[in-house]
DRENBA-849596 format. One record per residue (C-alpha): x, y, z. Coordinates in steps of 0.2 Angstrom, whole numbers, padded with zeros to 4 digits, always signed. Layout:
<pts>
XYZ ...
</pts>
This chain:
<pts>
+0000+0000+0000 +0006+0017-0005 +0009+0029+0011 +0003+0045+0013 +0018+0059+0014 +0013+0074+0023 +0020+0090+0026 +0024+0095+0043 +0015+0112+0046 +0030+0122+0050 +0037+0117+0034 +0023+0123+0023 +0024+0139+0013 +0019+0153+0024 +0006+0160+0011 -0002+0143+0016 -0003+0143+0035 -0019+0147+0042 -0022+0165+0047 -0019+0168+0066 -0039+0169+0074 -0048+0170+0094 -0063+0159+0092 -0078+0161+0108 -0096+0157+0105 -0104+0160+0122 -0121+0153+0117 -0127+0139+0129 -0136+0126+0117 -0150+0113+0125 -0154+0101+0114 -0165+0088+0113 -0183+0079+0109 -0195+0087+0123 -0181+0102+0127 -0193+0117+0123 -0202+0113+0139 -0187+0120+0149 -0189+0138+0140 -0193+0145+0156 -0183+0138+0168 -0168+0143+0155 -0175+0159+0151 -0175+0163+0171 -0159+0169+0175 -0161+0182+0164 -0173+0194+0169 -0192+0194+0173 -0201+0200+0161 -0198+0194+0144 -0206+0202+0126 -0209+0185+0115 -0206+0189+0099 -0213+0175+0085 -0223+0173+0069 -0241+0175+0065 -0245+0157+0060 -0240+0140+0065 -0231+0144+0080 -0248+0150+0089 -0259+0137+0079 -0248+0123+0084 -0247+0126+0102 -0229+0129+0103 -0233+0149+0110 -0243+0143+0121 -0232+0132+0128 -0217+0142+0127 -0231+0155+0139 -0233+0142+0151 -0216+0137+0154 -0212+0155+0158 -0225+0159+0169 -0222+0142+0179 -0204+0149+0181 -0211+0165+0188 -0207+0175+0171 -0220+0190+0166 -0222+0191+0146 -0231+0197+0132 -0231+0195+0114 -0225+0203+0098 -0233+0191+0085 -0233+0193+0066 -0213+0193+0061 -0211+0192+0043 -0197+0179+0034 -0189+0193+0029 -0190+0203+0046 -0196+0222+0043 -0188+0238+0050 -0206+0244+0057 -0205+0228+0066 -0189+0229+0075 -0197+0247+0081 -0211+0241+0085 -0203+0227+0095 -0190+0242+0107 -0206+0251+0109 -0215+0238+0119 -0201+0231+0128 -0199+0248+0134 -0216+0252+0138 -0219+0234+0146 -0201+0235+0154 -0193+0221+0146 -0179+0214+0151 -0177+0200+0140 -0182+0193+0123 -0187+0177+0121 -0186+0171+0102 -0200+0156+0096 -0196+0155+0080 -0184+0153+0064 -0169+0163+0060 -0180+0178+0054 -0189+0178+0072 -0172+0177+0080 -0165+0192+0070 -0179+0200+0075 -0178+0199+0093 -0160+0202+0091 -0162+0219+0084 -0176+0222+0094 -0163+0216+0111 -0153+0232+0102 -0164+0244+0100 -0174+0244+0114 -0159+0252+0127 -0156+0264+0112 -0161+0282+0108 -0156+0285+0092 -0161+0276+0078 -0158+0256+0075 -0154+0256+0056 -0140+0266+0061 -0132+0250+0067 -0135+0240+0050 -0128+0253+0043 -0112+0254+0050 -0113+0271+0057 -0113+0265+0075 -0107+0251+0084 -0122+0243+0098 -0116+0248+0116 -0129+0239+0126 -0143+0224+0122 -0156+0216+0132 -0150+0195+0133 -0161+0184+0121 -0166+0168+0125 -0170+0157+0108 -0184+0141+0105 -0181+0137+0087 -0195+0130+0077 -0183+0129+0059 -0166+0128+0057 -0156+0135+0041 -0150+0150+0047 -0137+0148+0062 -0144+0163+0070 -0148+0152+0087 -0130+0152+0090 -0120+0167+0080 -0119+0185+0085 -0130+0192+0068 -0146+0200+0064 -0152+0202+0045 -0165+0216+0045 -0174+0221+0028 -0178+0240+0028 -0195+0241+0019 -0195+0259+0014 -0177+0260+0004 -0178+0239+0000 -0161+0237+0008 -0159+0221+0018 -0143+0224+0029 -0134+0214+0043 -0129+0219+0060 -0115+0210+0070 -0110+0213+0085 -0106+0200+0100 -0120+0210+0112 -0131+0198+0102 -0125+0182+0105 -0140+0174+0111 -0139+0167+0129 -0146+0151+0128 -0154+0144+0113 -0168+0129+0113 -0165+0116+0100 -0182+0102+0100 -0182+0093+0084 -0200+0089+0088 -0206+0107+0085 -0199+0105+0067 -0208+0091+0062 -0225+0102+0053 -0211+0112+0044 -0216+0110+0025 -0204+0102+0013 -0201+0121+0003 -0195+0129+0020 -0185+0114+0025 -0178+0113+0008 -0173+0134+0010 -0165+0129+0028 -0153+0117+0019 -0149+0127+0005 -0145+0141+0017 -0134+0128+0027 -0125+0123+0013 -0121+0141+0007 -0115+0145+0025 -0100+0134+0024 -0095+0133+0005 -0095+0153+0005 -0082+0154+0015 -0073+0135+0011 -0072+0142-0007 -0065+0163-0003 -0048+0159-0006 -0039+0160+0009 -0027+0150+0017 -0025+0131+0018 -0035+0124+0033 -0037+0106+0032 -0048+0104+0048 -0059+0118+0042 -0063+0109+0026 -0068+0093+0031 -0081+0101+0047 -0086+0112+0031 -0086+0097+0020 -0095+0087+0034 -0108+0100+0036 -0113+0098+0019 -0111+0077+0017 -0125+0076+0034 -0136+0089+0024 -0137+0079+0006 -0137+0062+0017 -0152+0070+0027 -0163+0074+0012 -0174+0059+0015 -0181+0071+0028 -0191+0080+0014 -0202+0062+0012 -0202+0059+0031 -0204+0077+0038 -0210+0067+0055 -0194+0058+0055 -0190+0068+0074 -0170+0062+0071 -0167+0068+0053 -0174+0084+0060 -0162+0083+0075 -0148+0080+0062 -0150+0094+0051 -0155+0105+0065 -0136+0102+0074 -0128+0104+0055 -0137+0120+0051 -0134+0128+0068 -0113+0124+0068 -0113+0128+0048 -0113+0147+0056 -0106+0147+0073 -0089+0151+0068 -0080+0134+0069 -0079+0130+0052 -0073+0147+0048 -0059+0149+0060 -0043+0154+0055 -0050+0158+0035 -0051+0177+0030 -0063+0187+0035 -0071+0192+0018 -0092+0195+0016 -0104+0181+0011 -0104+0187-0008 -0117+0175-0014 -0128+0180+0005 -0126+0199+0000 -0131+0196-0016 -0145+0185-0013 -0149+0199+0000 -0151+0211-0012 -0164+0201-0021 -0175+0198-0005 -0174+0215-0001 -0184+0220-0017 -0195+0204-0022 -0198+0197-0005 -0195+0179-0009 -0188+0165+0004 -0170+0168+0007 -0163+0150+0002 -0173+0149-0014 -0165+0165-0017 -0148+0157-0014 -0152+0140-0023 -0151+0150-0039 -0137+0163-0036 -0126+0152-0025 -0122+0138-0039 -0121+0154-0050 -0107+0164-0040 -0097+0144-0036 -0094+0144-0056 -0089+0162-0059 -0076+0158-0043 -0071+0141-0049 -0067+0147-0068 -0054+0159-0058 -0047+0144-0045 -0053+0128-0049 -0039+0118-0038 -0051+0120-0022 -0067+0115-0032 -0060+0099-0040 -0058+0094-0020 -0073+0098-0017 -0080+0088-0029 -0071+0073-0026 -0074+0071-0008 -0092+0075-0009 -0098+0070-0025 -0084+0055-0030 -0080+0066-0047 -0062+0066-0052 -0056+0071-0068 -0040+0076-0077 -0043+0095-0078 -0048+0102-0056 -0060+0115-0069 -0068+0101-0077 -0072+0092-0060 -0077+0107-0052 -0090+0115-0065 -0098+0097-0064 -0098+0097-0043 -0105+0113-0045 -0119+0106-0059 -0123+0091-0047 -0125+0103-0034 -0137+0112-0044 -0148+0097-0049 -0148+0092-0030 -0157+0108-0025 -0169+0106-0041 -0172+0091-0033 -0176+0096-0016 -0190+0107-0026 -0180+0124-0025 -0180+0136-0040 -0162+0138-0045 -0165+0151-0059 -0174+0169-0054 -0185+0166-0066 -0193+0154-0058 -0195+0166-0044 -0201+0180-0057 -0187+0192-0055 -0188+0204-0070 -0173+0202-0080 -0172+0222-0081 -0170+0224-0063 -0152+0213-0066 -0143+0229-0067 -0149+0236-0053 -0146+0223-0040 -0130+0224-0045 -0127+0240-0041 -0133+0239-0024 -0124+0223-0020 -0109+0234-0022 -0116+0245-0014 -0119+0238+0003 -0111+0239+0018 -0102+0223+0016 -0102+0220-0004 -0090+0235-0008 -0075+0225-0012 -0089+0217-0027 -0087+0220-0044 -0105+0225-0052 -0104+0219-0069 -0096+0201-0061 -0111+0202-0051 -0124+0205-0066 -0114+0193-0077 -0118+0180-0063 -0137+0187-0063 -0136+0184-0079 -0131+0168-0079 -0143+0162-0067 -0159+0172-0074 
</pts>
């Protein structure tokens, strides 16, 4: 048998070590079948009276808020409820949000919901010990100084937001869907039950493993140093995600749920990042810009730009695509371009599969507003180092 040879890492190039990082994620994670009914007893320690932030639909009609309620009153914790957050959480929202927590005197959120419920209350954490105005904070003109803690129960998963320090806020009045980051919003502990995910239907399922997968490949695929460890949690991330698809037949299947909750919540946590450089989501901000405007889910948005973007990267450095390919996807082929355009293809035809659109067609994006979208990807507070005509040829290709 042939024997591996390695390279001690001391003795590899230096352009190749990993760049020098500080990794903390303070988020306490409970997980488990039957673990929302601890909300309250978790949520405790934290204050006394808690605004519960959480959607208009089948949160409430599936007895999850109730319960949720319940838990906090038993454990001696007032609340009241901000109900209707949209999937793409609104501006007017957020301010709706600091303006009851501040008439109620809330001094806690408590999150029941997906990602766009938990950006929510994040923002809401935010604003509600702020005078000024909170869009100043997605913005980059100011940095948060104070936040009310949040306390999580996750009822999809797709977005990390249970366990990283960011909040995606659409403004509805200048169609600019931003990000804030800041460790203030860290949630303090975040709930995982896999048996609160089991009405999810197959479309939003799909969209939270779309968004998984993007979450690690953006930054596996940036360019920066070599970071084997990195690669295979990234490349592990994505395996458990396309072997967890049968989960789109068996949406009551309580342990595939569990899985892809656990692989959707460390795809964003900051593990599988650590030590790459610290370049924007290009794909997320582009994707972004399209939500902002047309209001479609955000991983269907991604299931058509995402694939898109990996192509127009891979035709500039295929070398990390022909890896990707080959451990994931078992194609190997003489040229790393050839192998990667065809991981990226396979990718494609898996979200196809999954029932996602992958062209904006499919989602009714006018081909004249291309150009536009562009221009404002660029434009964003994190897309600046983004050429717009890359980014329309991209749109293009994926129209």
């Amino acid at each position: 048998m042939r024997r591996a040879s390695f390279l001690p890492m001391r003795d590899l190039p230096e352009e190749r070590v990993m760049n020098s990082f500080e990794f903390s994620n303070p988020v306490r994670i409970v997980f488990g079948p039957g673990s929302a009914s601890k909300a309250g007893a978790l949520a405790a320690p934290y204050g006394r009276k808690a605004l519960v932030v959480t959607t208009r639909g089948s949160v409430k009609r599936l007895g999850i808020l109730d319960k949720v309620i319940k838990a906090l009153d038993e454990a001696g914790v007032q609340s009241t409820v901000l109900s209707g957050v949209d999937p793409n959480p609104r501006l007017k929202t957020v301010y709706e949000g600091a303006k009851i927590c501040r008439e109620f005197g809330a001094d806690m959120l408590v999150a029941v919901g997906g990602g766009s419920v938990i950006d929510c209350a994040k923002a809401i954490a935010v604003g509600a010990l702020d005078d000024g105005d909170i869009w100043d904070f997605f913005t980059q003109k100011r940095q948060p100084q104070r936040a009310l803690p949040v306390v999580c129960v996750l009822t999809i998963s797709g977005t990390g937001s249970e366990m990283n320090a960011n909040s995606v806020i659409t403004n509805e009045e200048t169609d600019q869907k931003y990000v804030l980051r800041s460790p203030l919003v860290y949630p303090k502990v975040s709930v995982i039950d896999p048996e609160l995910m089991v009405s999810v239907p197959k479309y939003f399922t799909a969209c939270g493993m779309v968004d998984t997968i993007s979450h690690v490949l953006e930054k596996y695929f940036d360019g920066t140093p070599d970071t084997p460890l990195q690669d295979r949690m990234a490349e592990g991330v994505v395996q458990t995600v396309l072997e967890s698809a049968e989960i789109l037949k068996r949406p009551e299947d309580v342990t595939l749920r569990g899985v892809l909750a656990w692989a959707s919540t460390l795809a964003l946590c900051g593990l599988c990042d650590a030590g790459r450089g610290m370049g924007a989501f290009d794909a997320h901000t582009i994707e972004l810009e399209i939500s902002a405007r047309y209001d479609v889910a955000h991983g269907a948005g991604l299931a058509a730009v995402q694939p898109a973007w990996l192509e127009h990267l891979c035709r500039k450095r295929p070398e990390k695509f022909a890896q990707f390919a080959g451990r994931i996807f078992g194609i190997h082929r003489s040229s790393a371009l050839e192998a990667g355009l065809e991981g990226i293809s396979v990718l494609r035809e898996q979200y196809r599969k999954w029932g996602m659109p992958v062209t904006l067609r499919e989602m009714n994006i006018p081909k004249e507003s291309l150009g536009e979208i562009a221009q404002a990807a660029h434009k964003s507070p994190r897309g600046g180092h983004l050429d717009p005509d890359e980014v329309l040829d991209v749109l293009t290709a994926c129209w």
